[in-house]
ZAZAMAR-406081 format. One record per residue: residue in three letters; x, y, z of N, C-alpha, C in turn. Coordinates in steps of 0.02 Angstrom, whole numbers, plus 50000, padded with zeros to 5 digits. Each point is the difference from the previous one (the first is absolute). Layout:
ALAXYZXYZXYZ/...
% end
This chain:
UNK500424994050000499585006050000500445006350000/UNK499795004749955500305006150003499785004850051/UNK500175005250042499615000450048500575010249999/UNK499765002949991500025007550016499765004750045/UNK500505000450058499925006350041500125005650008/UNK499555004650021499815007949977500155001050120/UNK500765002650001499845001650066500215005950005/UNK499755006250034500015006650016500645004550062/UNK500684992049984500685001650045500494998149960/UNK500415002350004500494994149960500214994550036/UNK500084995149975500214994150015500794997549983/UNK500494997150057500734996949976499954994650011/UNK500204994649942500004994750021500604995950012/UNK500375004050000500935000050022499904998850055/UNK500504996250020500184998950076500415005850042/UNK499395000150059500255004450019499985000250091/UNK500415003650017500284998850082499345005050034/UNK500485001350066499315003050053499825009349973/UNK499834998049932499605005750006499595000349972/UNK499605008550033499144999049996499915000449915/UNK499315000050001499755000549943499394998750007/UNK499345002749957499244998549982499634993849963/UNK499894997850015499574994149963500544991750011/UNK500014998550053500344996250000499614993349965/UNK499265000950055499664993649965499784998949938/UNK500055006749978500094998849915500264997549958/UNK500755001050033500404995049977500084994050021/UNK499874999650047499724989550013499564998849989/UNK499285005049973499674993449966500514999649909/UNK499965005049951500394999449955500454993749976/UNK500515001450061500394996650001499774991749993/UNK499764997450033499784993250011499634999449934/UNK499455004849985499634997849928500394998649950/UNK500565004349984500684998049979500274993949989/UNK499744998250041500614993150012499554994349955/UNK499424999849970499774996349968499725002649917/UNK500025008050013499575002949941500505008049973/UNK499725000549946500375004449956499815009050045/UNK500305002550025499715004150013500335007950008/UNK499445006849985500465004149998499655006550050/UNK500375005850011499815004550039500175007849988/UNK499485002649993499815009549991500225002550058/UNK500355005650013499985005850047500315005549962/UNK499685005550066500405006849961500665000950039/UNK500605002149964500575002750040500285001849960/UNK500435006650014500835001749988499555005149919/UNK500515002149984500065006449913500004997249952/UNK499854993549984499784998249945499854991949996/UNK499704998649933499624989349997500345000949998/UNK500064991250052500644995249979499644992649996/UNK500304995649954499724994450022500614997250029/UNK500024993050039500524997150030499714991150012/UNK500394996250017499864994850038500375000050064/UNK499784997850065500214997850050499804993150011/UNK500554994850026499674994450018499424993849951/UNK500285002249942499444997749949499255003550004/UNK499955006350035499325002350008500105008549932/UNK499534999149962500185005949960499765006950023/UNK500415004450002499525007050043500065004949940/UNK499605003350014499915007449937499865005050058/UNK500445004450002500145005750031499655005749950/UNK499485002950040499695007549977500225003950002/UNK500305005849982500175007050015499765003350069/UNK500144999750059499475003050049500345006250020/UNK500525004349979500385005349997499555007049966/UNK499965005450024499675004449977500845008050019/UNK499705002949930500385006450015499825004750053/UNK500335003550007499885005150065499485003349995/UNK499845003449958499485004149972499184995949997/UNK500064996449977499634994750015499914996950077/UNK500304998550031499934996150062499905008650028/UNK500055003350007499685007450022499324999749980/UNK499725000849916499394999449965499594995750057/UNK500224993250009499584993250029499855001250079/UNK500275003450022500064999850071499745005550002/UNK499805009049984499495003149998499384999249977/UNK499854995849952499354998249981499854992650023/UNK500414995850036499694995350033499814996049950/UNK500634996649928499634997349968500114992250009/UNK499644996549993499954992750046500084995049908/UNK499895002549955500114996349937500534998949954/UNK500344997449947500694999350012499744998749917/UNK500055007449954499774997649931500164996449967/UNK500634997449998500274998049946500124991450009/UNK499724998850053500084990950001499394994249944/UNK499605005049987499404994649950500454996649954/UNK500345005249958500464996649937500444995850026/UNK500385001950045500654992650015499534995750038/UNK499484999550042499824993750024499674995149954/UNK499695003949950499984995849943500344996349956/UNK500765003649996500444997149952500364995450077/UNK500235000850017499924993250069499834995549975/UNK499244999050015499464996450008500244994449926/UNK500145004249950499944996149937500754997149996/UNK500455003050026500594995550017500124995150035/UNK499595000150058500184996550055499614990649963/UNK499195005349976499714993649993499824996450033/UNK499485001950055499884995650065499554998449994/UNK499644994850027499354995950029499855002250057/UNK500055002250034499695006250030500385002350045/UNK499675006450025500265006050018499895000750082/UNK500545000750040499735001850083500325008850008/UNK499675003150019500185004550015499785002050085/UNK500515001650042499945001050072499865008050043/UNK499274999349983499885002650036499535005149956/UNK499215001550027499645003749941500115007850003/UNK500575000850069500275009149970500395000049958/UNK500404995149985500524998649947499695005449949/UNK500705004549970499705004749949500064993849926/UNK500254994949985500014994249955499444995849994/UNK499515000150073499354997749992499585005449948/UNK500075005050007499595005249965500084997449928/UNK500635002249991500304997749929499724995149974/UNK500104993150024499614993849989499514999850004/UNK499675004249987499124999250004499574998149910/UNK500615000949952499774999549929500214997249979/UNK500634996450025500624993749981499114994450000/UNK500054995949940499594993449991500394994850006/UNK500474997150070500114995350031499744999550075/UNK499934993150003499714996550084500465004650049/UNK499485003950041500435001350035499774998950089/UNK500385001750038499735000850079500555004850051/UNK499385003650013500305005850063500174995650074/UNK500635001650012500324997450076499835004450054/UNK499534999350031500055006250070500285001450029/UNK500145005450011500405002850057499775002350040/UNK500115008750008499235004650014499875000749968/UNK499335004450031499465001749928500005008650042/UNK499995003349944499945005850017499275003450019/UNK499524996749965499135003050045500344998450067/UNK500224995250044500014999550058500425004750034/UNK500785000549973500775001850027499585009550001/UNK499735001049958499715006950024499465003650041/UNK499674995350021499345000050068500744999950069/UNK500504998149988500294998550055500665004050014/UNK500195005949924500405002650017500075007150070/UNK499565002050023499875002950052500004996250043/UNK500204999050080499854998650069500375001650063/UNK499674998850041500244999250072499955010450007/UNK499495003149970499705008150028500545004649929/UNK500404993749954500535005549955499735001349941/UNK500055007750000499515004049933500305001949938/UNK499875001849972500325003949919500465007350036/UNK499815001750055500255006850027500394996150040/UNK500384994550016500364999850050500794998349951/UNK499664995649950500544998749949500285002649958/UNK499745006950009500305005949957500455000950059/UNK499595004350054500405003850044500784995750029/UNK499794994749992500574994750068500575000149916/UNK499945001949937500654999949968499675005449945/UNK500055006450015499685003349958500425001349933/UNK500834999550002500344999349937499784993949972/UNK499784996849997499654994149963499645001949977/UNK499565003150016499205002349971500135006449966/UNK500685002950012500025006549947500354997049932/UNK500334995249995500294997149953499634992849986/UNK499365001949993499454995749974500194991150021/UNK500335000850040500164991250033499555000350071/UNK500124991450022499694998750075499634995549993/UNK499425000650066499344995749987499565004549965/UNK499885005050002499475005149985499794996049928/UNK500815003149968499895000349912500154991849970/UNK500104997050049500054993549993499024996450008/UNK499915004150039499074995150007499695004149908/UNK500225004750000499735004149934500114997649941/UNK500634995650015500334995349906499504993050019/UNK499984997750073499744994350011499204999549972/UNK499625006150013499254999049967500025000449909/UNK500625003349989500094997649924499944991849972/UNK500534999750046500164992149984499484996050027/UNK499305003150036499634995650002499344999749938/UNK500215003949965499764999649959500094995949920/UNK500614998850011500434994749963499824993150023/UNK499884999350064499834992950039499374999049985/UNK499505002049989499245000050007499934998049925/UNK500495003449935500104999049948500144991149998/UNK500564999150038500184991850004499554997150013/UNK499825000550057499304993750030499525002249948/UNK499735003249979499335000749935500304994649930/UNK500725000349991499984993749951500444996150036/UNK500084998050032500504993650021499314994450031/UNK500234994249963499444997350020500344992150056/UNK500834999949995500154993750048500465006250060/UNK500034995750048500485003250046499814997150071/UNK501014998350026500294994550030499885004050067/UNK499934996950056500015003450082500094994250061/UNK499935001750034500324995450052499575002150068/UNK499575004750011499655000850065499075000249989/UNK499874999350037499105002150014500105008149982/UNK500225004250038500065006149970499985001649913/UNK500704998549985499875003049925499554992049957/UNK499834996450030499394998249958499385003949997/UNK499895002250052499235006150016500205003449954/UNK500705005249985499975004449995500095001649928/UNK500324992749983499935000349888499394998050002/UNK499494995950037499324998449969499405007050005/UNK500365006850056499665003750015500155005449934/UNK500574999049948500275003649961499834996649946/UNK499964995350003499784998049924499444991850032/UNK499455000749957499494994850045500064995549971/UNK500505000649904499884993949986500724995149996/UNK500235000450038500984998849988499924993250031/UNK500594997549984500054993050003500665001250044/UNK500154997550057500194999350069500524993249986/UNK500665001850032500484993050020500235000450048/UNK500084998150052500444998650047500594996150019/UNK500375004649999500874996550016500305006550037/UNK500734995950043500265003250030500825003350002/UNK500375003050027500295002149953500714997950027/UNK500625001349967500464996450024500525004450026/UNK500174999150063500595004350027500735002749963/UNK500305002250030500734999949969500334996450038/UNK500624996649965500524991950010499975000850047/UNK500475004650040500304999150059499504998050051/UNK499375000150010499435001050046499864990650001/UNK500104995249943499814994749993500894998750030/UNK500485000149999500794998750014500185001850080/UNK499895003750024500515004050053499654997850059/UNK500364999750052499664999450078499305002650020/UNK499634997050039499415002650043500065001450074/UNK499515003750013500135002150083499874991450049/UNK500364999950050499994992650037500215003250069/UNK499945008150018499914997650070499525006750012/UNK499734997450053499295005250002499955003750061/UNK500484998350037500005004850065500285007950006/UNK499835002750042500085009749983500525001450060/UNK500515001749980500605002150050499935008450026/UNK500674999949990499975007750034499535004549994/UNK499894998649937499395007949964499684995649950/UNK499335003549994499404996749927500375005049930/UNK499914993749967500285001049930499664999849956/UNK499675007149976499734999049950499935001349923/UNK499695001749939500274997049941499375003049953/UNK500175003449944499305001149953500535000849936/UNK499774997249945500055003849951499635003649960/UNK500075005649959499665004650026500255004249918/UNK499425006649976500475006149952499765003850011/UNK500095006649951499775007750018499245000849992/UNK499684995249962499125001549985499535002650079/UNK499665004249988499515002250042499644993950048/UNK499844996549922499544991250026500454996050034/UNK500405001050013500654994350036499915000250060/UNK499695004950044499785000450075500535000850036/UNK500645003449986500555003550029499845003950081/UNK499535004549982499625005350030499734993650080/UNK499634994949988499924993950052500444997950010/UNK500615000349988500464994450032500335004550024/UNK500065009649997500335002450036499585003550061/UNK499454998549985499715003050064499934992250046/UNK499904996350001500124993150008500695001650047/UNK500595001749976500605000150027499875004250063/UNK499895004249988499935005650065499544996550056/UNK499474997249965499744995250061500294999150022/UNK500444993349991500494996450028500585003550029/UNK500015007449997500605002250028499725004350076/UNK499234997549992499715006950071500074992550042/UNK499744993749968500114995050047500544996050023/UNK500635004849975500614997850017500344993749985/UNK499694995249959499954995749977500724999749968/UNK500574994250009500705003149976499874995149915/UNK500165003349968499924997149911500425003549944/UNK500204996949945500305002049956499614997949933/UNK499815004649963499424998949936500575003449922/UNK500064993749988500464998149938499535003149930/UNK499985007549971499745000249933500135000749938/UNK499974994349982500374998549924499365002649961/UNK500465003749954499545001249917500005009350011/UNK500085003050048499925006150034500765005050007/UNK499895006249987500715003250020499475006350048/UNK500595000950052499765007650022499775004950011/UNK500305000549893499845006149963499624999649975/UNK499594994050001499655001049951499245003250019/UNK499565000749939499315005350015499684998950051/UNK499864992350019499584998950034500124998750087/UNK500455002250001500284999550077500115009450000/UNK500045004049955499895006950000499365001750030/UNK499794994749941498995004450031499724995450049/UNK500314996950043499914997350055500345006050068/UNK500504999949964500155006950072499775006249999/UNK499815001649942499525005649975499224999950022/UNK499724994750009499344999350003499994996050083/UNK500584999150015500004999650092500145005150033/UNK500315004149963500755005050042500424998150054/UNK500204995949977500524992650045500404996149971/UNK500454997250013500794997449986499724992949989/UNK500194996049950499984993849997500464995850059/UNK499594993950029500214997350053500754997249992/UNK500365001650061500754996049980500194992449975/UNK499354996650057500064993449946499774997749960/UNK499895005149955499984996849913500515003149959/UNK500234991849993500735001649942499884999249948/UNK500305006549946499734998549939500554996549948/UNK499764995449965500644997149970500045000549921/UNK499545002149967499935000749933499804995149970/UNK500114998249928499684995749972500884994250011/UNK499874992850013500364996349987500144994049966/UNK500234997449982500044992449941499744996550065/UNK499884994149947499604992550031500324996450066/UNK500774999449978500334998250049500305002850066/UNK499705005550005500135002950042499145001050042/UNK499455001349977499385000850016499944993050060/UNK500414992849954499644995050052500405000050047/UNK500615003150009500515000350064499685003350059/UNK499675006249972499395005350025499614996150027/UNK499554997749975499604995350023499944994350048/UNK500504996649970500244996450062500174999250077/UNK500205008649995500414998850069499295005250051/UNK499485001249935499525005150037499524994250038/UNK499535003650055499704996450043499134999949956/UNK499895006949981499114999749965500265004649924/UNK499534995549947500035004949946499385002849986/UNK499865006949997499285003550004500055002649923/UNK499405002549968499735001949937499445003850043/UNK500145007549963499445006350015499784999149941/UNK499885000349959499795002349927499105000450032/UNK499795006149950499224997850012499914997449929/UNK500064999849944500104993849943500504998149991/UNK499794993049983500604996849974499354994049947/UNK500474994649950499834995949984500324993350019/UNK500324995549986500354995550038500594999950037/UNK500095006449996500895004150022500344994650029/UNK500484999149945500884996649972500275001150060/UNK499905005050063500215002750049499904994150047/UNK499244999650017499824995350036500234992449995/UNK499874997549950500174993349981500584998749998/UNK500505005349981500824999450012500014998150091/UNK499855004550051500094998950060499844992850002/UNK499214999349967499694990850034500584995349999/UNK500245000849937500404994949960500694998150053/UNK500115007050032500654999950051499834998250052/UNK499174998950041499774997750063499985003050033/UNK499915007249984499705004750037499635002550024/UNK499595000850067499505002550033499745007749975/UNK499334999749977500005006049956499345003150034/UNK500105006749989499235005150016499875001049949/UNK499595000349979499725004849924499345003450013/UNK499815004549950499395001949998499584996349950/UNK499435001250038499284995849951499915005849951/UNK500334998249934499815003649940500134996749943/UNK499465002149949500234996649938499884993750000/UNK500644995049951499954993750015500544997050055/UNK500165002750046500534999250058499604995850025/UNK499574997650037499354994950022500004994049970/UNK500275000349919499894994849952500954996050033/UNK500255002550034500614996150001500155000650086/UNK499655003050046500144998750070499335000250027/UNK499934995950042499534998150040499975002050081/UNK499695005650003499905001150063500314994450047/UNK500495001150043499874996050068500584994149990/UNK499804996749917500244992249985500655003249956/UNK500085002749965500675002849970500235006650017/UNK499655005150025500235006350010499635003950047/UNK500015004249987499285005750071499905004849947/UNK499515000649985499745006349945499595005550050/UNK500115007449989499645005350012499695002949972/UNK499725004450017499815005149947500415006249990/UNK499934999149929500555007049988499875004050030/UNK500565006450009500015008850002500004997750074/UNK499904996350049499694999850057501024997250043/UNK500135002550024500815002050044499884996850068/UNK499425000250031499854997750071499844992549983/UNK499564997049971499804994849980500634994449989/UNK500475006949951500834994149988500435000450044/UNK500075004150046500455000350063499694994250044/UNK499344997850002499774997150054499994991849990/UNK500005000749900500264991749972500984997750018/UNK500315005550002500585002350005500064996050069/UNK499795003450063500014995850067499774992849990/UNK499524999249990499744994750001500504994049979/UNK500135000549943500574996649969500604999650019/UNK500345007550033500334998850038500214996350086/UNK499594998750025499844995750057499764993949993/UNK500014998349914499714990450016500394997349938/UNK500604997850041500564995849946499754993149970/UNK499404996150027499644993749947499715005449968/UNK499405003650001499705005149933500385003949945/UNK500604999750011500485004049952500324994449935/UNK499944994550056500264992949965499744996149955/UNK498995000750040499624996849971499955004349934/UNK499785007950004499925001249939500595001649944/UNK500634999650018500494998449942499944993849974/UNK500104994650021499884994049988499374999149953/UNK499455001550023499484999449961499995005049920/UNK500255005750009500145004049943500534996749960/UNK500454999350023500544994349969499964994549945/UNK499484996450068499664993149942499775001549934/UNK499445005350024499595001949934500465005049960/UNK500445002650000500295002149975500444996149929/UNK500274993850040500604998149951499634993949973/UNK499125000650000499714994549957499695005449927/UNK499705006650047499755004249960500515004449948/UNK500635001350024500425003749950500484993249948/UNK499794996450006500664993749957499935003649946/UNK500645000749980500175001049913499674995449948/UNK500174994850007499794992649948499225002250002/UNK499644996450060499265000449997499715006849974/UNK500115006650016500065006349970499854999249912/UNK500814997449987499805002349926499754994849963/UNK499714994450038499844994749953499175002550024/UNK499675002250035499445004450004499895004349935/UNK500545004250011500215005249935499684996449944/UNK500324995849968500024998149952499484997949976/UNK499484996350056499464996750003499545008349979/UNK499935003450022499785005549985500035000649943/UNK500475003949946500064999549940499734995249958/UNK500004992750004500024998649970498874997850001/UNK499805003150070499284998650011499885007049971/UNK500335005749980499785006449978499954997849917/UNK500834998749968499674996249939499564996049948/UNK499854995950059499424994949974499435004849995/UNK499585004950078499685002949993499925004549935/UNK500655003549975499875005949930499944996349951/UNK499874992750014499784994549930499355000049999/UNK499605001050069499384997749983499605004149955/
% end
């Protein structure tokens, strides 16, 4: 089977050491489909096409480089469309020669594109943007706080402000997708509601998605007791929806109750916006124990992990977050919030403790809890664990995959 992916990061399929990078599970599912079938892959990057092979996988590199004048133009008018991809995704399409088409994720600006391409195709979920924008506001933070807390951002047309303003563009590009996309792949109760609530007549798959190597290779946590100080652990980025804003008022809890702890935050710097308009919209110092560590490679995240005592997730959306399931996979005792499809992969009580988002008292008080009962920390790593390294297997994964495709084919016969 020929099999063509349309993904919205670039992808390396070079070997490569502990550093970070986006879409890892992209490249493990890829990769594995690979290993039996012809297959090739779209992204935009760098000042001009390239095609290439890595690894026997063929990639066609887009132009995703814009002149100055231009990337000025796009960023004052908030333009969310990218004219010139119809013609090359077409001539792609007729090169590559595929039996059908996955493209990840229906904000993908390549889903748009593909909406007139006449090959089998199917949308991969990720988020969905009707949702990611009901949720970019919370925890009392306004359009006036995110100006003010970095107002050179907002005079040089960057931030969240002018960022939610390109985002209702681009939801208009998405609404475009779901009106003709008629297959598309998901993995939770959530985004099943939420493509059948977007399109009533779509045809639904379920599969799950596959980690990056090191997560199936490297050590798991094996001792569960809390020494000197509670250790704790999020990964985490700059988005509004990431629930930053809860996990630092969360901290201060824990610092009126003297509670001695060290809160490890990977994916996060300092400087960055959203710890601005957190001290802006408190008028208060971020707590001393949260260390910020930036974004880091794989092999270093599970060292993180490992040696931490709870791994928590604020987000008030998420969809199956790569975040979470990375911790399970390591046997980690996890908090999360009840959002999205986060529910569809932890189970109250039996794999994790879910809250409700935006809510800081609620997670300080799962925080104790967990911290004072070394079988409950055990039971629910263990149990996240199990289901973890039956639900993420590579093999079973893409031989699902495949099974997909090849039940989407038969279907565009009938």
């Amino acid at each position: 089977m020929r099999i063509l992916y349309f993904s919205s990061i670039p992808i390396n399929f070079l070997s490569q050491k502990d550093q970070f990078y986006f879409g890892g599970w992209i490249k493990g599912l890829i990769e594995e489909i690979a290993k039996s079938n012809e297959v090739g892959v779209v992204f935009l990057q760098g000042k001009k096409n390239l095609n290439k092979v890595e690894n026997d996988i063929k990639i066609y590199v887009v132009k995703g480089h814009y002149s100055f004048i231009t990337k000025i133009f796009r960023r004052v008018f908030h333009i969310a469309k990218i004219k010139n991809l119809s013609k090359i995704t077409k001539n792609i399409v007729n090169d590559f020669k595929p039996d059908i088409i996955q493209v990840f994720g229906s904000e993908n600006i390549f889903a748009y594109y593909l909406i007139k391409i006449d090959i089998p195709r199917v949308v991969h979920i990720q988020g969905i943007l009707h949702v990611w924008i009901e949720k970019w506001y919370a925890n009392r933070i306004s359009s006036f706080d995110v100006i003010l807390g970095n107002l050179k951002n907002f005079l040089f047309f960057q931030g969240y402000f002018h960022d939610l303003l390109k985002f209702q563009k681009r939801l208009k590009l998405e609404k475009e997708v779901f009106d003709n996309s008629q297959y598309y792949i998901g993995r939770t109760y959530w985004d099943k509601n939420v493509v059948k609530s977007l399109n009533y007549n779509s045809v639904y798959f379920v599969c799950e998605e596959i980690l990056r190597k090191p997560f199936y290779e490297n050590n798991i946590k094996l001792d569960f007791k809390i020494y000197d100080e509670l250790k704790l652990i999020s990964v985490t980025d700059s988005k509004l929806y990431k629930g930053f804003y809860t996990l630092a008022i969360a901290a201060r809890i824990l610092d009126t109750l003297k509670i001695k702890y060290r809160w490890q935050i990977l994916g996060l710097n300092k400087t960055d916006d959203i710890v601005k308009i957190f001290r802006y919209k408190t008028k208060g110092n971020i707590s001393k124990n949260l260390i910020f560590n930036g974004k880091v490679g794989a092999e270093s995240l599970i060292n993180y992990l490992v040696s931490s005592d709870i791994f928590i997730n604020t987000s008030h959306i998420e969809n199956s977050c790569n975040a979470i399931q990375e911790a399970m996979i390591k046997k980690m005792p996890i908090i999360a919030t009840y959002a999205g499809g986060v529910p569809s992969i932890i189970e109250n009580k039996i794999s994790g403790i879910l809250i409700q988002d935006g809510d800081p008292y609620n997670l300080v008080g799962a925080i104790i809890e967990l911290s004072k009962d070394e079988e409950l920390r055990k039971l629910l790593a263990t149990n996240a664990y199990q289901k973890a390294i039956i639900s993420t297997n590579p093999i079973n994964i893409a031989e699902k995959m495949l099974n997909i495709y090849s039940n989407i084919l038969v279907h565009q016969k009938i």
